[in-house]
N, C-alpha and C positions, 0 to 999 in steps of 0.2 A: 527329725521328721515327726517320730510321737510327739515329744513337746508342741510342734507348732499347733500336730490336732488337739491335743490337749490344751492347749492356753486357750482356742478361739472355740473351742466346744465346752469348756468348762470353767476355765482360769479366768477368760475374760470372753466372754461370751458375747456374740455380737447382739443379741436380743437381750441380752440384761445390763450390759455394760454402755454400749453404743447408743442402744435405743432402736435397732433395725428391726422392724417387723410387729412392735408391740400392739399398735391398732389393728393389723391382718392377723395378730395372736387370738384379739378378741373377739374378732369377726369369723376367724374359720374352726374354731372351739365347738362350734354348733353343732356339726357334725363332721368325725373324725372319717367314717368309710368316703365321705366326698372328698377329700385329698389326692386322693391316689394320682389321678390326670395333671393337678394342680401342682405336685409334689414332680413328676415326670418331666415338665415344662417347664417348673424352676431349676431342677438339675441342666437340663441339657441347653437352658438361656444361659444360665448364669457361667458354665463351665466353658461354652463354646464362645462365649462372648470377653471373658475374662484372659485365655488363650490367644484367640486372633487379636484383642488390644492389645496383651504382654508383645507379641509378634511386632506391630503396626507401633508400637512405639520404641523397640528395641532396633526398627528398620528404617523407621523412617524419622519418627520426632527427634532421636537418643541425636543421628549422625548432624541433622538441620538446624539441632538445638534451638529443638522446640517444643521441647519437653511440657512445658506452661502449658500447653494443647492438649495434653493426654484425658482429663474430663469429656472434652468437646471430641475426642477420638475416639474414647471408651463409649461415650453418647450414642454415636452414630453406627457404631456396631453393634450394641446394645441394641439399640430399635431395629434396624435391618433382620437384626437372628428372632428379636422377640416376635416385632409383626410377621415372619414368614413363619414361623411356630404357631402362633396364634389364626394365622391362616389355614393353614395345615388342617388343626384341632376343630377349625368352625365347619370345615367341609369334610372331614369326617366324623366327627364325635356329635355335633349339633350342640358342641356346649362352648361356653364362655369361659375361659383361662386369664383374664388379661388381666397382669399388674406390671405397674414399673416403679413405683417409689423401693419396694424392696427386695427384689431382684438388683434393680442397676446400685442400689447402695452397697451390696454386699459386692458386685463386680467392683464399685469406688474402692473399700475398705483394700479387697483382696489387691488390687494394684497398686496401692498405697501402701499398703506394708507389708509387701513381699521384697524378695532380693532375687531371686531366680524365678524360671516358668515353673517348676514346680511347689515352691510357697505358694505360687498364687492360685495353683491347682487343690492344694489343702487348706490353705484361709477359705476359699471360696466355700468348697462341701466340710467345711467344720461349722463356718458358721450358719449355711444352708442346715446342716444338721443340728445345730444347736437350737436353732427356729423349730421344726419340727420335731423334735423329742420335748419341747416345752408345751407342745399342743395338747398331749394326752393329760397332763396334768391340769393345763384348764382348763379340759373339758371333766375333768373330777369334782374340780370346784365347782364347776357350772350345776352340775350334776347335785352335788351335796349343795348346793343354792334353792335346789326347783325341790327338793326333797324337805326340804326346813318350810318351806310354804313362803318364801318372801317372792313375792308376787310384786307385778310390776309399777304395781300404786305405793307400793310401800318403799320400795329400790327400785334405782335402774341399775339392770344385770352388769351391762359395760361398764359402768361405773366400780362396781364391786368388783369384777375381775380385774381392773389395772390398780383399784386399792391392793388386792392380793399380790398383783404381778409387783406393787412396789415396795411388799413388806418380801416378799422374796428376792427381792434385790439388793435390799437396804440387808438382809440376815444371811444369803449365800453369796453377795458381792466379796467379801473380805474373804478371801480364799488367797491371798496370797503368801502365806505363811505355806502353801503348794507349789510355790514356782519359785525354782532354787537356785534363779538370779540373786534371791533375794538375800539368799542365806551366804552368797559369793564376797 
């Protein structure tokens, strides 16, 4: 159970390995106290949506052998939980929450290689967590960016932050000398 948080929060992280979330990395760096809602409504999409699919496919696709379907079933629950959330939030909050490239990616990953309903409950919030504990850091860079004076005639900021995100990937990717498959 540690291990699997560990592999998908650190070992192999869906944001640095994968590639899930890296443009919404760069985009919501801006400012760290706006998350909070944002961060609320990918837990409760990603977790209730990744469950009722483990269910709907272990009930219905597993027995029909129809397994092949489980995208297009993850899909459609996926939208259902997101749009009633995102409903929810507009009529109370007055704000905008809406994503789905990675949300529903991280719901793919977690059903994808899980074995039980509960991998699919820790892929899910590891690699939701490993998304969001990479945000404070670039928002450091961002930060130590605006502080050096490189202005936006000289750089563009996006640009420099996914330069950094890929020397961080290419220097903390080799991490498997950690996961003690390895050393089996």
């Amino acid at each position: 159970m540690i291990f699997t948080v560990l592999h998908y929060f650190l070992f192999s992280s869906a944001v640095l390995i994968y590639g899930i979330g890296l443009n919404n990395a760069t985009i919501f760096c801006d400012s760290i106290s706006e998350l909070k809602l944002y961060f609320v409504k990918s837990v409760f999409t990603v977790l209730i949506s990744t469950v009722l699919s483990w269910i709907i496919i272990q009930q219905f696709l597993i027995p029909f052998r129809i397994v092949e379907l489980y995208p297009l079933a993850a899909l459609l629950v996926f939208m259902t939980i997101s749009v009633f959330l995102e409903t929810m939030i507009r009529i109370t909050m007055r704000t905008v929450t809406s994503d789905f490239c990675f949300s529903f990616l991280i719901v793919l990953l977690a059903l994808n290689e899980s074995v039980n309903i509960l991998d699919t409950i820790l892929i899910s919030l590891s690699s939701l967590l490993s998304f969001f504990c990479l945000l404070p850091l670039l928002y450091a860079v961002k930060k130590k960016i605006s502080i050096l004076g490189i202005s936006e005639r000289h750089a563009n900021k996006k640009s420099l932050l996914l330069i950094v995100l890929a020397v961080i990937i290419i220097s903390a990717g080799n991490v498997s000398w950690l996961n003690p498959g390895v050393i089996k």
